[in-house]
N, C-alpha and C positions, 0 to 999 in steps of 0.2 A: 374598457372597464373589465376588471380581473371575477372570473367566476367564482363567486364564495364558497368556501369550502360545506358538505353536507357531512353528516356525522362518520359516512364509511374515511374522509379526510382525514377527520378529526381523532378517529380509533387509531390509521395508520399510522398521522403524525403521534400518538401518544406512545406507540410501540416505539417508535425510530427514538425518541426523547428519551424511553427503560432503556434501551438495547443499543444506541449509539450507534450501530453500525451493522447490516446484516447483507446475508449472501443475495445475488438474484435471485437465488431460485428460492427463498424463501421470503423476501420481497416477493415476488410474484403470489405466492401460497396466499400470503397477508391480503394482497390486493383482491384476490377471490373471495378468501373470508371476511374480509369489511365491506366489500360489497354488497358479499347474502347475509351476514349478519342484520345489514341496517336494509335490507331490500332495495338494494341503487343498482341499477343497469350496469350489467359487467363484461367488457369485453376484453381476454385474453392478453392479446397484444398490443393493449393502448397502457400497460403501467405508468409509462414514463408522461405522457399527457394527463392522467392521473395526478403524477407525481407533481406536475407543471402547475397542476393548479395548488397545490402549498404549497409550493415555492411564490407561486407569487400572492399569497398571504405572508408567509414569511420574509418577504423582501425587507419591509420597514422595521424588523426586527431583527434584520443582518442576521439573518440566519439562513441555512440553503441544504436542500438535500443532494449531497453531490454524487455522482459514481463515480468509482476508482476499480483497476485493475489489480488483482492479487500479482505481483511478479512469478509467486512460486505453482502456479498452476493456469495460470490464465483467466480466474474464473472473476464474474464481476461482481460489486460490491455497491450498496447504498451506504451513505455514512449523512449524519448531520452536521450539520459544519457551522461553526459561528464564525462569521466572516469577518466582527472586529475585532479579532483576535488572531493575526495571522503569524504567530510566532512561538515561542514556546513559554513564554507566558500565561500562553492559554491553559498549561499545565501547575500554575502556579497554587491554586486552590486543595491542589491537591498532595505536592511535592514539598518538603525544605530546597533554601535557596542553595545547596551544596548539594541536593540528588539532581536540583534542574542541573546545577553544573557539570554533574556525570553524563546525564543525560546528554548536552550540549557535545562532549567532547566524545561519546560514543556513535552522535551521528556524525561528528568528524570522521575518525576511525572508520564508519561505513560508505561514507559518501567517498574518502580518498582514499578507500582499498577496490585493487580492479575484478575485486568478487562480488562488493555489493555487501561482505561483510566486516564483522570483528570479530576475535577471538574474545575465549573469556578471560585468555590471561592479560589479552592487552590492553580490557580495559579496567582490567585489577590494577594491573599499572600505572593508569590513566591518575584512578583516583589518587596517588599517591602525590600527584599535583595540581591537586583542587586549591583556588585557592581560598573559597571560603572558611570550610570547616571540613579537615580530614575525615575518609570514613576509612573504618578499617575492613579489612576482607571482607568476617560477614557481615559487616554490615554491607558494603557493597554489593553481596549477593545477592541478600536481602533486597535491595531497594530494584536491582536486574529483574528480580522477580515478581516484584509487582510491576514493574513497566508491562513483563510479559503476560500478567495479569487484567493489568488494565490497556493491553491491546493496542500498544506504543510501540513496542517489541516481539520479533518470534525468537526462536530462540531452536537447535536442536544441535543436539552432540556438541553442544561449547561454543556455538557458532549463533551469534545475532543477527540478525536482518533486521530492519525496519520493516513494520507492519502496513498493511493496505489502510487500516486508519492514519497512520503518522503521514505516509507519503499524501493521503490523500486531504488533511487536514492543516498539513503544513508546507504544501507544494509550493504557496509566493513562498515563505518564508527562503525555501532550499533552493530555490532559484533567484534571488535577494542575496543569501551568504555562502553561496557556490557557482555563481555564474559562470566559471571556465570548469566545473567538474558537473554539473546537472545537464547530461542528455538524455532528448527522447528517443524512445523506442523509431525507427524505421516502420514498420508495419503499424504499432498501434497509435502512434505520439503519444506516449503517456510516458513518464519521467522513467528510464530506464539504469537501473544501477545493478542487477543480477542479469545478464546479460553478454550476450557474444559479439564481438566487435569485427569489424572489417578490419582487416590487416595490412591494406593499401594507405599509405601515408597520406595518401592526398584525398583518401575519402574518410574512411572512420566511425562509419555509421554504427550502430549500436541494434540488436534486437531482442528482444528477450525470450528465455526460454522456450516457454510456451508458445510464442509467436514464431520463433524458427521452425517447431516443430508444424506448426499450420501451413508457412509459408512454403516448407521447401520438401513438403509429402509429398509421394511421389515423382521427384526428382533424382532422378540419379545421378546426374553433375551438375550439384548446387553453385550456384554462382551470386554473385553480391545484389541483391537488387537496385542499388543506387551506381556504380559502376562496372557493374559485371565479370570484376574479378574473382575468380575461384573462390568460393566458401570453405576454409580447411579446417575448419570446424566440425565436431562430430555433430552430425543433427539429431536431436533428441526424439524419443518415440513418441507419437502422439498416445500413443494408450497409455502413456505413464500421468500425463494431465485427462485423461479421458475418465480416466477409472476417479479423479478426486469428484467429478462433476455431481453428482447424488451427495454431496458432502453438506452438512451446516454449516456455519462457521467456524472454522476451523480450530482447534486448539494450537496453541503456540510448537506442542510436539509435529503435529500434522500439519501444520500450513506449509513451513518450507522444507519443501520435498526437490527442488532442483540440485545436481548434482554439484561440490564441493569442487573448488580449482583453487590454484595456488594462488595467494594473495601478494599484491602489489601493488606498490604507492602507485598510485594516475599522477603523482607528481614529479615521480623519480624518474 
């Protein structure tokens, strides 16, 4: 039988329900202050048993609090997830049916470029063959700008990623309408798309940023960990994701902070 939730639950799940989605480390803050708020027994490093227990209040209302990985820093994330809604329809309430269709072809553009991004002009472009209802520029920009708003999208110097909410909100969906383009990370397994790839044909593993820069500190001849061929990859500083760690959630300027590489169809 599942432990009922007491009111420190109830305060936490109310925040996650305002806020949709927040850092660890501000999950954690939460989890101390609903604790002493309502006077319930608090210990440190049991969040996630915490957390275990709405989830499993939440079960029968296909709802879920999930964790996801930020790609551009490492850092982790709580998000709520409505689980009968595994598509982008779950965007629907909020969107016209010609912004989802931007939407749609923008996580194309991300998922089949080998950066994990899109530019802004390509997917200016894109909309030019919507075929619901054409947008024009600004209006396209406009609509780019509230996805980055409503945390679908990051966005810096003209450049999109997909956000730790989207991947983490719409992970069956990406892996349902990308099954030969959606891999996981090597070190973390979580959906990898900004990330360094092995260069040996018969291996191909994939790692992300942040995770190279953990895996392969203090190595001075990095090598593949799944085949142990040479890493010719430059390894990233760990002090460059170290330094976002004190961060809140990040704004769309600041979240992706991994370095820009030249874009290339994974099809081509």
């Amino acid at each position: 039988m599942s432990r009922p939730m007491a009111d420190s639950h109830r305060r936490f799940l109310q925040t996650m329900m305002s806020n949709g989605i927040i850092s660890a480390s501000q999950a954690e803050a939460l989890h101390k202050h609903c604790c002493e708020t309502h006077g319930a027994h608090y210990v440190a490093d049991r969040l996630d048993d915490f957390i275990n227990v709405i989830n499993a209040q939440l079960q029968p209302l296909f709802m879920y609090i999930r964790k996801g990985m930020s790609e551009e820093n490492g850092l982790e994330y709580y998000a709520l997830v409505n689980m009968t809604e595994t598509d982008i329809t779950r965007m629907a309430s909020d969107y016209a049916d010609n912004e989802l269709e931007l939407f749609r072809k923008t996580m194309d553009l991300i998922v089949d470029s080998e950066s994990g991004s899109a530019s802004s002009t390509d997917i200016l472009n894109s909309a030019d063959s919507l075929r619901t209802k054409k947008l024009k520029k600004k209006e396209t920009e406009h609509v780019l700008n509230k996805f980055v708003q409503d945390k679908w999208l990051n966005e810096k110097d003209g450049e999109y990623t997909l956000s730790v909410r989207c991947v983490v909100e719409m992970e069956q969906y990406m892996r349902t309408i990308y099954p030969d383009l959606i891999k996981v990370c090597h070190v973390c397994h979580n959906i990898a798309l900004q990330c360094q790839m092995c260069e040996n044909p018969a291996c191909g593993i994939k790692v992300h940023l942040p995770c190279a820069a953990r895996y392969f500190r203090a190595r001075s001849d990095p090598h593949c960990p799944s085949c142990n061929d040479f890493w010719p990859h430059e390894i990233p500083e760990m002090q460059r994701f170290q330094s976002q760690s004190s961060q809140n959630l990040p704004s769309s300027s600041r979240e992706n902070t991994a370095p820009t590489t030249s874009r290339r169809s994974r099809r081509s």
